[in-house]
N, C-alpha and C positions, 0 to 999 in steps of 0.2 A: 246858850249860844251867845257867844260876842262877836258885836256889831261896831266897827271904828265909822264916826261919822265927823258933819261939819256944819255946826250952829246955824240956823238961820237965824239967828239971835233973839229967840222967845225961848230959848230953851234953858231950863234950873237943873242942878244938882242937887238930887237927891241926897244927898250925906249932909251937904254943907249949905246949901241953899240959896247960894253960889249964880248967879245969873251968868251962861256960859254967852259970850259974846260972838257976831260972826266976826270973822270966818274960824272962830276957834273948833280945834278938837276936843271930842268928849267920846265915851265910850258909853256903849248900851248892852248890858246885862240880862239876861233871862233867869233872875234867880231863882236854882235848886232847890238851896240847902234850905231858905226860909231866915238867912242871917238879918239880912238888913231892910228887908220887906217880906210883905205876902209872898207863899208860894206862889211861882210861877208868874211872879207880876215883872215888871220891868226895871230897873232900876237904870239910871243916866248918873252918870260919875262925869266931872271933869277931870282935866290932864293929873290937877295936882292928887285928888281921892282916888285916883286910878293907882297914882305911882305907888301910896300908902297902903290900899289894899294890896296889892301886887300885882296888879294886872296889865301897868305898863313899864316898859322898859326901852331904853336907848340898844340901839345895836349899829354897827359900822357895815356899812354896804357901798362897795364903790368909793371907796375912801371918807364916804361922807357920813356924819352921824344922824338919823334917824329915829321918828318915836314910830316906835309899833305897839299894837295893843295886845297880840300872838306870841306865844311862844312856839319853842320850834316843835315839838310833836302836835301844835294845832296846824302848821305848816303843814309837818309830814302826814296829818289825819288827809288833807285834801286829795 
């Protein structure tokens, strides 16, 4: 499950180790697969390790450009 959130500014990046600042975005992970941690533990990405896995992406809504951390068939699951 992914979770898009907003630092209260204690919070690290797991990849990079990365001190995520507030009011910055970061994204929280439930990892599956066992890639980048323990089964089933958590993983926190900021913006930048997000983008490089592939988890985030810019998209235009309302003329404006926007960072989502969803793709569209996580949309269409809801």
């Amino acid at each position: 499950m992914r979770r898009g959130c907003i630092s209260s500014g204690r919070v690290n990046c797991d990849i990079c180790n990365r001190v995520i600042q507030y009011p910055e975005r970061y994204l929280c992970v439930d990892e599956e697969d066992g890639v980048e941690a323990e089964k089933g533990k958590m993983v926190r990405y900021c913006v930048e390790c997000a983008f490089k896995k592939g988890y985030a992406h810019y998209k235009e809504e309302k003329g404006e450009k926007i960072l989502t951390f969803f793709t569209e068939s996580d949309i269409n699951q809801v």
